[in-house]
PyMOL commands that place a pseudoatom at each C-alpha (Angstrom):
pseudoatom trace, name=CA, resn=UNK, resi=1, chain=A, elem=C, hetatm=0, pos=[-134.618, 51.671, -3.107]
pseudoatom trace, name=CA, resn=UNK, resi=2, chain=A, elem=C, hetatm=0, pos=[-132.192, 54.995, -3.541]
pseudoatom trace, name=CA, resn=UNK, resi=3, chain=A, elem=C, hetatm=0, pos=[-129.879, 53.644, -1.456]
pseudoatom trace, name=CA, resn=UNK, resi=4, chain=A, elem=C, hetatm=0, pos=[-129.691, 50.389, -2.972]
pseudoatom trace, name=CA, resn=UNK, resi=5, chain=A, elem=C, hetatm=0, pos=[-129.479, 52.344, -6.634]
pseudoatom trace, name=CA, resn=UNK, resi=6, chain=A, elem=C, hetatm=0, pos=[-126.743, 54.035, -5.549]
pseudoatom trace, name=CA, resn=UNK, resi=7, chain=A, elem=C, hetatm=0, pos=[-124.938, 51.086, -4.710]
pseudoatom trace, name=CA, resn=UNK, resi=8, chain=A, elem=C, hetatm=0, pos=[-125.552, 49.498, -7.625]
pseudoatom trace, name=CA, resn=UNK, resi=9, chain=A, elem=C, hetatm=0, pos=[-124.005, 52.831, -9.951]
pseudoatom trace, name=CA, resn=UNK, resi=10, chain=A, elem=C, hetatm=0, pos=[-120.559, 52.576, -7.470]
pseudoatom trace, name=CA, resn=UNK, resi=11, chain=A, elem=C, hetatm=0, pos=[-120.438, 49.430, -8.526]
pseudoatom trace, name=CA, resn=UNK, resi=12, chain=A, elem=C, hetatm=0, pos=[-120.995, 49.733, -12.134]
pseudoatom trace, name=CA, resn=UNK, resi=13, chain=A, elem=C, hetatm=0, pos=[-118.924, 52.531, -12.531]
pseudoatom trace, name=CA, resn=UNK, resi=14, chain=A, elem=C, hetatm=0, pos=[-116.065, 50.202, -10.439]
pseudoatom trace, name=CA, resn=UNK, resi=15, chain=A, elem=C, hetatm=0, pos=[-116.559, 47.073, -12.881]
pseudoatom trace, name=CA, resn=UNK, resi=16, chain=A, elem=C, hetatm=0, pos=[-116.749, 49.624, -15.894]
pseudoatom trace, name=CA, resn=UNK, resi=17, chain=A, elem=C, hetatm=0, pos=[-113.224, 51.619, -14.983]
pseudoatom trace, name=CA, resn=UNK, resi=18, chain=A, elem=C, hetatm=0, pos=[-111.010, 48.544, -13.471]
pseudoatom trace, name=CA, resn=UNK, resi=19, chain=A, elem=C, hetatm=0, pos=[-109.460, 45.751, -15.825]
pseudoatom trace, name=CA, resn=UNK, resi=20, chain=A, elem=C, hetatm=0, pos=[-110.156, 42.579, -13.444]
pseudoatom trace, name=CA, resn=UNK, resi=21, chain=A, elem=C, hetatm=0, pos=[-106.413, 42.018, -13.640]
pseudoatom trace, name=CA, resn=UNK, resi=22, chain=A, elem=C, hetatm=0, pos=[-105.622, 45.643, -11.488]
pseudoatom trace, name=CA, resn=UNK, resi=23, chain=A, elem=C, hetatm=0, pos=[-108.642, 45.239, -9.455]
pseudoatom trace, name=CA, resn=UNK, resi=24, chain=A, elem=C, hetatm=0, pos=[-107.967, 44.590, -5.415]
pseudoatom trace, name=CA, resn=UNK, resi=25, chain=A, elem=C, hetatm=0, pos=[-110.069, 41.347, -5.261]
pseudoatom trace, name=CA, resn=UNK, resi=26, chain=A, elem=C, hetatm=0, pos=[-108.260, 39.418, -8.515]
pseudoatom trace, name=CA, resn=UNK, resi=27, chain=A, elem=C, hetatm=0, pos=[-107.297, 35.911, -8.063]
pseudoatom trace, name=CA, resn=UNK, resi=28, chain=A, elem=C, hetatm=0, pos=[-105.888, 34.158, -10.827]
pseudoatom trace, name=CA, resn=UNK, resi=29, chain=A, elem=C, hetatm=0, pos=[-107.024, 30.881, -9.377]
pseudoatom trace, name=CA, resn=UNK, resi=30, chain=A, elem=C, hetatm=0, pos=[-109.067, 31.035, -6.043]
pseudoatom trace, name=CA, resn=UNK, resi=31, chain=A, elem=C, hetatm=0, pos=[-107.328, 28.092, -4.877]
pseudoatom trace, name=CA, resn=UNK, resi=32, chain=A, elem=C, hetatm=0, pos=[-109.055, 28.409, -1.095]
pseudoatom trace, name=CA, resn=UNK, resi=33, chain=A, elem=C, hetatm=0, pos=[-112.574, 28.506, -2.668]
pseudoatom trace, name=CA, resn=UNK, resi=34, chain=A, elem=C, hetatm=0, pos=[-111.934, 25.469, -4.915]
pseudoatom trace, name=CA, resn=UNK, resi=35, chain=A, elem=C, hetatm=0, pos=[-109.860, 23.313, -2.273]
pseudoatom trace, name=CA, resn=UNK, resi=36, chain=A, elem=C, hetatm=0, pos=[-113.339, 23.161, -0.352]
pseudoatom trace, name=CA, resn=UNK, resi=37, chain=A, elem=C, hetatm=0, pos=[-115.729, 22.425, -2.832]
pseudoatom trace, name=CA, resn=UNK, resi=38, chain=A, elem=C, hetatm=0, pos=[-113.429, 19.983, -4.005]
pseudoatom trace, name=CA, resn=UNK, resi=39, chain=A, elem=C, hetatm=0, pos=[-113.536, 18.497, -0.359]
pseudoatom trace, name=CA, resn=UNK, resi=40, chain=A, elem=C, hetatm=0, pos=[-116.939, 19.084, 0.050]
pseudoatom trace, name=CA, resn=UNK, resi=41, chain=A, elem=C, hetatm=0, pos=[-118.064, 15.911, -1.821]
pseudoatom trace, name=CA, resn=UNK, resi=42, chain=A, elem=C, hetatm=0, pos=[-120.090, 17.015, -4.247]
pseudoatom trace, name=CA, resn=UNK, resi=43, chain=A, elem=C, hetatm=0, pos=[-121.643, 15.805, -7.451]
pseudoatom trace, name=CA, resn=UNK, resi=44, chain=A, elem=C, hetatm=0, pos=[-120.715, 17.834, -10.660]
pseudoatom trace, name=CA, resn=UNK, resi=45, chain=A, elem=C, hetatm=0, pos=[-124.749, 18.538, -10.592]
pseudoatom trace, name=CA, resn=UNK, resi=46, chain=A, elem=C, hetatm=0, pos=[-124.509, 19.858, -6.873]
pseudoatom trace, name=CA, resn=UNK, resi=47, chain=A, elem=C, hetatm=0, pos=[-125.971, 23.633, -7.040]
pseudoatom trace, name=CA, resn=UNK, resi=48, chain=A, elem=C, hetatm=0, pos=[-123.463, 26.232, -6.692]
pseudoatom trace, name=CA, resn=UNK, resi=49, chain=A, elem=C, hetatm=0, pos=[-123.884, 30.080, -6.300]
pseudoatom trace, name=CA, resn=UNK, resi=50, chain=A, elem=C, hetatm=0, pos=[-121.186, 32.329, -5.962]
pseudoatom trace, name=CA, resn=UNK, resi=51, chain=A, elem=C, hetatm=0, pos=[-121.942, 35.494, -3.898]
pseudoatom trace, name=CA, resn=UNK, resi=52, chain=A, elem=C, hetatm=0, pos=[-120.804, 38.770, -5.259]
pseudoatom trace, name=CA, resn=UNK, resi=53, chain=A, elem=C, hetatm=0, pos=[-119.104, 36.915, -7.775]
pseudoatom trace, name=CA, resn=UNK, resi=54, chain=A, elem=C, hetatm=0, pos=[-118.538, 40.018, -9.862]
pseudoatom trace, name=CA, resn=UNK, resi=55, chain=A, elem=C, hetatm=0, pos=[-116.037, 38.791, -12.887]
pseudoatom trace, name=CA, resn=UNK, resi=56, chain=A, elem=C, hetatm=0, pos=[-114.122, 36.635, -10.474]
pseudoatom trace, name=CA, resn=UNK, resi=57, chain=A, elem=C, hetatm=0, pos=[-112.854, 33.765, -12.056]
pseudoatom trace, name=CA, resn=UNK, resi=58, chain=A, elem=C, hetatm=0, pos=[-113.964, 30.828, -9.925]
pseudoatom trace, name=CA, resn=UNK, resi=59, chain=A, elem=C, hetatm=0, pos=[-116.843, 30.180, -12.291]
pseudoatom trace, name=CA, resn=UNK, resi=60, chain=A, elem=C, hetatm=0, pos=[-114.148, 29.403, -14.843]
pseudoatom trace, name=CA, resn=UNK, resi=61, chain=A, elem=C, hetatm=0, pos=[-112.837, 26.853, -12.961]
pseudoatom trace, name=CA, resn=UNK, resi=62, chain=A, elem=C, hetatm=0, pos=[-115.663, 25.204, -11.955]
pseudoatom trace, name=CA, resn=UNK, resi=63, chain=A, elem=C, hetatm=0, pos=[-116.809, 24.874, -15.123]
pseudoatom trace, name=CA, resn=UNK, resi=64, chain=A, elem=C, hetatm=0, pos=[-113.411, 23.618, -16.162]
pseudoatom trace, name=CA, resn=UNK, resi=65, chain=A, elem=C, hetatm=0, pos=[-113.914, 21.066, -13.555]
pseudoatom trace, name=CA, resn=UNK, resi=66, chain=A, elem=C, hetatm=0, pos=[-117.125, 19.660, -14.991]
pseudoatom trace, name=CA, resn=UNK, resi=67, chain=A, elem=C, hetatm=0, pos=[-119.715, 21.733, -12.570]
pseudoatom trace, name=CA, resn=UNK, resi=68, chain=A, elem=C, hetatm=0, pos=[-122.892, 21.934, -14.501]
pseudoatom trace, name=CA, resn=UNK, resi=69, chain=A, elem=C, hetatm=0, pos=[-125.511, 23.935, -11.704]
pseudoatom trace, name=CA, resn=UNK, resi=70, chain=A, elem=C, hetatm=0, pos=[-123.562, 27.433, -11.250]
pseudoatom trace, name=CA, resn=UNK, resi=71, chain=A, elem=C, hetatm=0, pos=[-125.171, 30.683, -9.909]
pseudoatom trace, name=CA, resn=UNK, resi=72, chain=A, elem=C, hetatm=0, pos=[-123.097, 33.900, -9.978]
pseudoatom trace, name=CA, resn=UNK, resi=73, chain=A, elem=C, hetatm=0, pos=[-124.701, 36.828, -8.315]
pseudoatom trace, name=CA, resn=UNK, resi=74, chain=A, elem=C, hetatm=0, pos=[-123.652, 40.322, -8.092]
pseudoatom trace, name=CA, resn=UNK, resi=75, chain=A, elem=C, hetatm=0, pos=[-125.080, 43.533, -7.806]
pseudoatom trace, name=CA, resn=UNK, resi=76, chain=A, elem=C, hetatm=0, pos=[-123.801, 44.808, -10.810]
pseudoatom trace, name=CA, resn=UNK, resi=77, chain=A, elem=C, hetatm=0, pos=[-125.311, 43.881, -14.486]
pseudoatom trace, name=CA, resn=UNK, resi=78, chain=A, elem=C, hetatm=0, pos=[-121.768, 45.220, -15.508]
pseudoatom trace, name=CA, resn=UNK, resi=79, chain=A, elem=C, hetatm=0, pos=[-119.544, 42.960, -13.845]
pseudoatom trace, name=CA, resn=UNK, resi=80, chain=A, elem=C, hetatm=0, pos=[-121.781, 39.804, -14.762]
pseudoatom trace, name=CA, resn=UNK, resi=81, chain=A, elem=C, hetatm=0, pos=[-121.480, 40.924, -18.509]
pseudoatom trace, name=CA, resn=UNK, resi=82, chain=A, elem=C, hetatm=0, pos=[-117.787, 40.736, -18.277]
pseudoatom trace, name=CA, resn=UNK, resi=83, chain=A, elem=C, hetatm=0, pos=[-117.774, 37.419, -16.629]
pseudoatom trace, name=CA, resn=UNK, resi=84, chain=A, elem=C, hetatm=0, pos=[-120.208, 36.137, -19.627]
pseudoatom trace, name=CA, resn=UNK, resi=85, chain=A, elem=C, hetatm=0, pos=[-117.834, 37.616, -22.449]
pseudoatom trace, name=CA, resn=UNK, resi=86, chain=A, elem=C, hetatm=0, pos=[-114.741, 36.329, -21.221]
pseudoatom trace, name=CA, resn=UNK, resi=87, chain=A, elem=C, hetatm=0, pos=[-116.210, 32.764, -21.347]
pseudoatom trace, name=CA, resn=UNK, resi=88, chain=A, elem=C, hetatm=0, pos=[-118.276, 33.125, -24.330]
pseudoatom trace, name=CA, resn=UNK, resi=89, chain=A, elem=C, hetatm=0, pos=[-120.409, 30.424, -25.150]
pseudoatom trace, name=CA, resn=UNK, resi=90, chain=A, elem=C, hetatm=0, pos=[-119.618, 28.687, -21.524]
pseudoatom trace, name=CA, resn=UNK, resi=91, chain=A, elem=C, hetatm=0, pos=[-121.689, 31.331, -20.176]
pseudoatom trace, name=CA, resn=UNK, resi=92, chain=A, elem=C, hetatm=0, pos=[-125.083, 29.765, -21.619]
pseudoatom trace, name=CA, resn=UNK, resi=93, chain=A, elem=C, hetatm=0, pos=[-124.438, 26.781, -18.899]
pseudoatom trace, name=CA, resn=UNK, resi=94, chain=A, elem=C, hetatm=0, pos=[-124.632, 29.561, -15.480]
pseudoatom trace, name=CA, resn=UNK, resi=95, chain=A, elem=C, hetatm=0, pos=[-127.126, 31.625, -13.525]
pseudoatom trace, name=CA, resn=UNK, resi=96, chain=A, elem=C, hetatm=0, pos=[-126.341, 34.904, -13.847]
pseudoatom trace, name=CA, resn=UNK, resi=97, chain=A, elem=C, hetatm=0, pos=[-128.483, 36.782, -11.228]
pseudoatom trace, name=CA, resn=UNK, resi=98, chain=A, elem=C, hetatm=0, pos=[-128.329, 40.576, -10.786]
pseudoatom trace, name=CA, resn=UNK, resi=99, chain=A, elem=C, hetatm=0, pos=[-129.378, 41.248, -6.810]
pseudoatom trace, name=CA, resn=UNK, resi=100, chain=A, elem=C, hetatm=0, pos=[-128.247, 42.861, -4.139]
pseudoatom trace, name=CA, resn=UNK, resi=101, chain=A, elem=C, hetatm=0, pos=[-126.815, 40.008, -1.464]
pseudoatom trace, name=CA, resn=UNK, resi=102, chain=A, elem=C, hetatm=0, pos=[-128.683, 42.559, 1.230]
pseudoatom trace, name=CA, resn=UNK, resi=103, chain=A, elem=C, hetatm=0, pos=[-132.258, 41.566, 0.282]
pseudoatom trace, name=CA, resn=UNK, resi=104, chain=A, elem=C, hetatm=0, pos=[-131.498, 38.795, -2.044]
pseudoatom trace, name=CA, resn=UNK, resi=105, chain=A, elem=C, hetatm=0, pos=[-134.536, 35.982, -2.512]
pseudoatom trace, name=CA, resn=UNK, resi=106, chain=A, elem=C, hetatm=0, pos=[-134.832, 32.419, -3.966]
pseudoatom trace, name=CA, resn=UNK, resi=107, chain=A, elem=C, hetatm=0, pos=[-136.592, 29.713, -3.865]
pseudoatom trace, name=CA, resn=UNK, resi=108, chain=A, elem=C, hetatm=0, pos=[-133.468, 27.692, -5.086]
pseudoatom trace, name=CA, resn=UNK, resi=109, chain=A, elem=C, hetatm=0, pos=[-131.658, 25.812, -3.243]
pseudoatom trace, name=CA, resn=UNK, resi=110, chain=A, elem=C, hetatm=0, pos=[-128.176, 25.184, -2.791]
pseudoatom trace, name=CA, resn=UNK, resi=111, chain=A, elem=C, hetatm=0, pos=[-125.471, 22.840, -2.234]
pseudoatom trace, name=CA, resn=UNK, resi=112, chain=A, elem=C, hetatm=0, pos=[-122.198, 25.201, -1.838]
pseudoatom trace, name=CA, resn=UNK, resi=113, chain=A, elem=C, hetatm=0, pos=[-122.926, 29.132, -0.609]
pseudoatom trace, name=CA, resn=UNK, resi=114, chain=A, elem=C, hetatm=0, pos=[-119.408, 30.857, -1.742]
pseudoatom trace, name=CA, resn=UNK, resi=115, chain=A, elem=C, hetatm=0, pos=[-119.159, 34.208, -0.709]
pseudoatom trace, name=CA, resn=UNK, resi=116, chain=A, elem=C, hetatm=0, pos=[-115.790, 36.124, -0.757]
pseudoatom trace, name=CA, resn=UNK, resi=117, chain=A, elem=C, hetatm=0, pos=[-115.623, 39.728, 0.320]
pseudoatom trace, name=CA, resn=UNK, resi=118, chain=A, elem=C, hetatm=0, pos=[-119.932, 40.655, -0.856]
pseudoatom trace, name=CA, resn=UNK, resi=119, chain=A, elem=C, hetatm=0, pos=[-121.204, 39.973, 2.917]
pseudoatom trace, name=CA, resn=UNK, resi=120, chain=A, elem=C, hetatm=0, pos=[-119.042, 42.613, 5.005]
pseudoatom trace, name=CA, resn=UNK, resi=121, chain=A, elem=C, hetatm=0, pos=[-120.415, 44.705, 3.107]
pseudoatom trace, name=CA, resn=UNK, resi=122, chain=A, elem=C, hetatm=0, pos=[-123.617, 44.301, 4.684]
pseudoatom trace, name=CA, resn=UNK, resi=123, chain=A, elem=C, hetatm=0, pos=[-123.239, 47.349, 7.500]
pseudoatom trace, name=CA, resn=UNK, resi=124, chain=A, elem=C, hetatm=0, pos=[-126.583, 47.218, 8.631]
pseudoatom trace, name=CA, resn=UNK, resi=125, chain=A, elem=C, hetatm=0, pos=[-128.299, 44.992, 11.459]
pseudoatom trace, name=CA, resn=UNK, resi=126, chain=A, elem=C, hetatm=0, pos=[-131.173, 44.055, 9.287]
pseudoatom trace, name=CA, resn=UNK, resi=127, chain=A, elem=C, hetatm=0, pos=[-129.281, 43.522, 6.138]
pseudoatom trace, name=CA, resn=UNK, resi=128, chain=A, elem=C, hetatm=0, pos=[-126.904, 41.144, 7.770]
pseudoatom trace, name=CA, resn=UNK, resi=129, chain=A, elem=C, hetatm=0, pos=[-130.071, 39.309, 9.365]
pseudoatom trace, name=CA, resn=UNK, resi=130, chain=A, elem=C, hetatm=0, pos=[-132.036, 39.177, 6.048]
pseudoatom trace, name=CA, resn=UNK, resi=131, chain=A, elem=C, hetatm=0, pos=[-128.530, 37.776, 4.406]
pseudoatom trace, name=CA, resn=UNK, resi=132, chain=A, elem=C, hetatm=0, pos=[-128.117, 35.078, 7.389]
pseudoatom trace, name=CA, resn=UNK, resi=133, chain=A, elem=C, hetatm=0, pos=[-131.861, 33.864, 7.001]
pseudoatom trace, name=CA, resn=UNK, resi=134, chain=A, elem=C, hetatm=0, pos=[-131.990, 33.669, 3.252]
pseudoatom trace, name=CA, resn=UNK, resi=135, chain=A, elem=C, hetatm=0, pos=[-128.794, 31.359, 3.605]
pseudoatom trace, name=CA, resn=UNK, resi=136, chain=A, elem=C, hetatm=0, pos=[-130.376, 29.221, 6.160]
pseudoatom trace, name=CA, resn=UNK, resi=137, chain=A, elem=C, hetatm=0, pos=[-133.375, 28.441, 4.171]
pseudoatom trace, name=CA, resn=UNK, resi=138, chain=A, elem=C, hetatm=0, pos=[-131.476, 28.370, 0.887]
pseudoatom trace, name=CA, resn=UNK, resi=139, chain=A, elem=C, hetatm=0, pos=[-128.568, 26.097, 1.547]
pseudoatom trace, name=CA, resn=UNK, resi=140, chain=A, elem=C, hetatm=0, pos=[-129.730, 22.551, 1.914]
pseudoatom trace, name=CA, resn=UNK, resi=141, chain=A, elem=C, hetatm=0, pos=[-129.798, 20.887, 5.208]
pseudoatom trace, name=CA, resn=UNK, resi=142, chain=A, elem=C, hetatm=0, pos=[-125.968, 19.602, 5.391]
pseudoatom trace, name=CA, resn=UNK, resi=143, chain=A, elem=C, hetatm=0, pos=[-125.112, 22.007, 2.411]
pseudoatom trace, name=CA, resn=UNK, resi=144, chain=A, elem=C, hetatm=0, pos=[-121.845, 24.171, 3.315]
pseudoatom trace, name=CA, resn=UNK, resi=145, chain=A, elem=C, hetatm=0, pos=[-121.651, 27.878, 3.326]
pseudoatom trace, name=CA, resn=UNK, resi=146, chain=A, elem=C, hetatm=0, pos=[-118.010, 29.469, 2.528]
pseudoatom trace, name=CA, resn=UNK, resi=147, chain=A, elem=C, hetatm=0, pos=[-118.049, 32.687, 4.023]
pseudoatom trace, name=CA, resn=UNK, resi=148, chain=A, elem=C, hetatm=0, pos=[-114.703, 34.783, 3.580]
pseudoatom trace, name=CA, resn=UNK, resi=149, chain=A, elem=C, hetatm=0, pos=[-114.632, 38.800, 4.811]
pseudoatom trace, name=CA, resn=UNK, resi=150, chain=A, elem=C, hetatm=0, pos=[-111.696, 41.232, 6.143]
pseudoatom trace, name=CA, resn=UNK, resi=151, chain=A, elem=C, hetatm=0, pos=[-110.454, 40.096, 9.431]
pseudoatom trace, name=CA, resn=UNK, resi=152, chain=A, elem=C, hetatm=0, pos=[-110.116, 42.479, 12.519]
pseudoatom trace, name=CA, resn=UNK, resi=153, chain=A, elem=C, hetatm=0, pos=[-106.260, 43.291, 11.202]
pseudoatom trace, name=CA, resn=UNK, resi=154, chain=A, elem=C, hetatm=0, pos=[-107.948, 43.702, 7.114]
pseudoatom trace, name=CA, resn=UNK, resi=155, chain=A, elem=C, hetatm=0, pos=[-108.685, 46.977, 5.528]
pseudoatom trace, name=CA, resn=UNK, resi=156, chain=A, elem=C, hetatm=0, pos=[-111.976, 48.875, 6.622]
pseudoatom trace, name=CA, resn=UNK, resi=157, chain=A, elem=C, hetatm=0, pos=[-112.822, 50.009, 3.390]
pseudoatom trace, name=CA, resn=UNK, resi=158, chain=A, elem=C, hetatm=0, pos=[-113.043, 48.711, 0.172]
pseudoatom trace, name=CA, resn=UNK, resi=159, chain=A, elem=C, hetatm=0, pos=[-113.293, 50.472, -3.090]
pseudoatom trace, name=CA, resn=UNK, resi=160, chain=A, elem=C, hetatm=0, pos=[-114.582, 53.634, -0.964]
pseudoatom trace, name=CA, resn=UNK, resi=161, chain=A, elem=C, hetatm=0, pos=[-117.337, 51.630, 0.816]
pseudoatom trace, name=CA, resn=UNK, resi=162, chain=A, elem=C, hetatm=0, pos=[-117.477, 51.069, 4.350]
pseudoatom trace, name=CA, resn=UNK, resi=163, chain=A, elem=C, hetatm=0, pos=[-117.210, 47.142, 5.629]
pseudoatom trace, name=CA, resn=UNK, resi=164, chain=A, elem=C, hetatm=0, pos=[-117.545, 45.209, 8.452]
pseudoatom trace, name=CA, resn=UNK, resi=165, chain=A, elem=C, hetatm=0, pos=[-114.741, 43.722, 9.917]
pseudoatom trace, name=CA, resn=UNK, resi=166, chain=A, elem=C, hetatm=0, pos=[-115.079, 39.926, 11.036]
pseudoatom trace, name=CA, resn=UNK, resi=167, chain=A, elem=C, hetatm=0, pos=[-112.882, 37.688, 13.385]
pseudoatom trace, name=CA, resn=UNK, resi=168, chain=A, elem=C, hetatm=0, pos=[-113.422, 33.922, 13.006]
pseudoatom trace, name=CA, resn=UNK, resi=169, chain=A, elem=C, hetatm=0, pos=[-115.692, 34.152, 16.250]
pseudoatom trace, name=CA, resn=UNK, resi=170, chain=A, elem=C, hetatm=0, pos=[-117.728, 36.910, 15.532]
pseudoatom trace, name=CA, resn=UNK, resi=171, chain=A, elem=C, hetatm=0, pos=[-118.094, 35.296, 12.082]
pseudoatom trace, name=CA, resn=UNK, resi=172, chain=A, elem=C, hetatm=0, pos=[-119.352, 32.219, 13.775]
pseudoatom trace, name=CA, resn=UNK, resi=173, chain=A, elem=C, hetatm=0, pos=[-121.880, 34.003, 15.822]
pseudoatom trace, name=CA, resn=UNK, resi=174, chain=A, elem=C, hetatm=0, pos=[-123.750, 35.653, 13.564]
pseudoatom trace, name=CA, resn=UNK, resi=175, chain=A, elem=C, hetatm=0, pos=[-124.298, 32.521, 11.585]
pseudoatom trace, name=CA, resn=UNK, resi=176, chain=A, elem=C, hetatm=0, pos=[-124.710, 30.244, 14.346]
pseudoatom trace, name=CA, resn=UNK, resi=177, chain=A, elem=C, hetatm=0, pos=[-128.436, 30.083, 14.299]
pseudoatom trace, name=CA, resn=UNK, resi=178, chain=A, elem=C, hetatm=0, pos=[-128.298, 28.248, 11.343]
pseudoatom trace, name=CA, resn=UNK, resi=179, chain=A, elem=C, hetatm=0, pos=[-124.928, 26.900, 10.868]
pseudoatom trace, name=CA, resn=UNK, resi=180, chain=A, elem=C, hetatm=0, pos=[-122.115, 24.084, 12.473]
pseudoatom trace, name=CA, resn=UNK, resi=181, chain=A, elem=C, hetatm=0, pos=[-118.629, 25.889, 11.703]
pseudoatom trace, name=CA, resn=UNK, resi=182, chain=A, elem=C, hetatm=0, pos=[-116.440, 23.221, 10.397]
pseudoatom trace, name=CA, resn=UNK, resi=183, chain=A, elem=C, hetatm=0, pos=[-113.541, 25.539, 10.106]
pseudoatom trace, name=CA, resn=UNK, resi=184, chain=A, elem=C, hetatm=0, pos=[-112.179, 29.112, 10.266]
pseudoatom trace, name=CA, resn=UNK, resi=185, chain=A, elem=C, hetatm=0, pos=[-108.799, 31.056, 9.643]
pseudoatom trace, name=CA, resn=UNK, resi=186, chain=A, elem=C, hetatm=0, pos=[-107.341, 33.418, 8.184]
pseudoatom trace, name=CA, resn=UNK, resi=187, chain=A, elem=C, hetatm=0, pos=[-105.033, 34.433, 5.130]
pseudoatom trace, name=CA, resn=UNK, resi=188, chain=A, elem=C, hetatm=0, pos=[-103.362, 37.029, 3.351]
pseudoatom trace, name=CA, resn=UNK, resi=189, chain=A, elem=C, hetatm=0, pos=[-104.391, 37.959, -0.205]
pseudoatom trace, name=CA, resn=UNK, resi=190, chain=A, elem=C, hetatm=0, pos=[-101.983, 39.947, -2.295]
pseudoatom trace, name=CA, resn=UNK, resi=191, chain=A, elem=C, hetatm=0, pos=[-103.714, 42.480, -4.184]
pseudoatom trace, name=CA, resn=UNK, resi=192, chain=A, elem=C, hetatm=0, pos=[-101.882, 43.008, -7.833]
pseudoatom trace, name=CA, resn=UNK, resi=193, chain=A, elem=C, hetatm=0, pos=[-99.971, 46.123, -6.548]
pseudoatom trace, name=CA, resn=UNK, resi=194, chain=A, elem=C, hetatm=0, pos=[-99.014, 43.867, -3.190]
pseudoatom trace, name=CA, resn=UNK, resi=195, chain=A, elem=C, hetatm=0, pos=[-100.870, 45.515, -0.688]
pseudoatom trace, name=CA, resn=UNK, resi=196, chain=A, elem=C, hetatm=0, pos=[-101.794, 43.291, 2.033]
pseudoatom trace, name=CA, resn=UNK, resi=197, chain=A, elem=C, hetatm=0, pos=[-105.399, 42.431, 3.019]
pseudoatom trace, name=CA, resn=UNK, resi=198, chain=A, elem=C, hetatm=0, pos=[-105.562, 40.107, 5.985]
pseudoatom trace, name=CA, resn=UNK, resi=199, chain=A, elem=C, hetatm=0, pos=[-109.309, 37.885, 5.511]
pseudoatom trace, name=CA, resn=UNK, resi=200, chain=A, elem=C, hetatm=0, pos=[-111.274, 35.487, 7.960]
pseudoatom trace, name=CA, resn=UNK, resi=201, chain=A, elem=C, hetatm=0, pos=[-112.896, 32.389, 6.514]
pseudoatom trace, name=CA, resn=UNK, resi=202, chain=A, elem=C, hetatm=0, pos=[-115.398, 30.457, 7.985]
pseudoatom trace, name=CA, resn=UNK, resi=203, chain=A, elem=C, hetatm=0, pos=[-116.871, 27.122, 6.768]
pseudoatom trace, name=CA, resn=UNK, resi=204, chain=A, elem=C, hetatm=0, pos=[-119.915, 26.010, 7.919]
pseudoatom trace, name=CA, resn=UNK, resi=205, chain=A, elem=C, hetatm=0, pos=[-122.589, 23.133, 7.424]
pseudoatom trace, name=CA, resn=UNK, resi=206, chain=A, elem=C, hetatm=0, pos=[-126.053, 23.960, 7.430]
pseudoatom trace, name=CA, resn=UNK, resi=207, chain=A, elem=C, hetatm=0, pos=[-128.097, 22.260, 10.570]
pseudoatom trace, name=CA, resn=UNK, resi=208, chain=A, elem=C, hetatm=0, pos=[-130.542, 19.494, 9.794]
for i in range(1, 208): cmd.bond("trace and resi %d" % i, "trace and resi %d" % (i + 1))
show_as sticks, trace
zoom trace
């Protein structure tokens, strides 16, 4: 538990110091998230969870959209309750869940699995299985699972944590047990001071 405590104070103390707007991760509209769960044929009732969400701003959207069964998780009580005051009273209609995405458990289950930048984070063997498993009981049979890390050519740290790098077949791998990629590639986000951070996606649908 002292590990995962200290995890949890980095990144408190990260969401408490950074305006979203300078932070590394900020997307004023994750268009690559929303293009496939706007693909993905869903119902506006289909249950969604973001991953590591933080304060990110794809929950705006979705609820924009008309999404009505949204889960944001994060590790950090801090960046959920910046997320909640930005939207106000639209914050009533999500799941906010404070867990760690190493050892995170549910009962739920899920339609969509987004999860940009929270799993390479996951350094250890066991995490990374725990994290595979819980998605493959989670996401419904035929549900998709968005999976987006840094790519072999990304950074190998972020805010001073150590990652694991991901290309789209090592990506694949680990989640093949459980999951049919449907796609992978990669793309360049622009952080808001223009560095360069080269990611791999993978989407995959859960095995019947």
């Amino acid at each position: 538990m002292e590990a995962i405590s200290t995890v949890q104070k980095h990144w408190d103390q990260v969401y408490t110091n950074k305006v979203l707007e300078e932070s590394s991760w900020y997307q004023p509209k994750p268009d690559t998230a929303l293009d496939f769960i706007l693909n993905a044929g869903l119902s506006k009732d289909a249950a969604i969870i973001d991953m590591g969400g933080g304060d990110s701003l794809l929950v705006d959207h979705l609820l924009d959209l008309g999404y009505t069964n949204l889960c944001v998780l994060d590790i950090s009580a801090k960046a959920l309750e910046k997320a909640q005051k930005r939207l106000g009273a639209q914050a009533n209609a999500v799941n906010w869940i404070v867990a760690d995405a190493a050892n995170f458990k549910t009962t739920q289950q899920y339609d969509f699995w987004h999860d940009r930048a929270a799993f390479h984070f996951l350094t250890n063997d066991a995490d990374i299985l725990h994290y595979v498993q819980t998605a493959g009981t989670a996401i419904k049979p035929g549900g998709h699972l968005m999976i987006g890390t840094f790519s072999e050519q990304g950074p190998q740290k972020c805010s001073g944590l150590e990652i694991r790098q991901y290309s789209a077949q090592s990506l694949s791998e680990v989640f093949a047990s459980h999951f049919q990629k449907i796609k992978c590639f990669t793309l360049d986000h622009y952080t808001p001071t223009q560095a360069v951070q080269n990611f791999t996606f993978c989407v995959f649908r859960r095995k019947d």
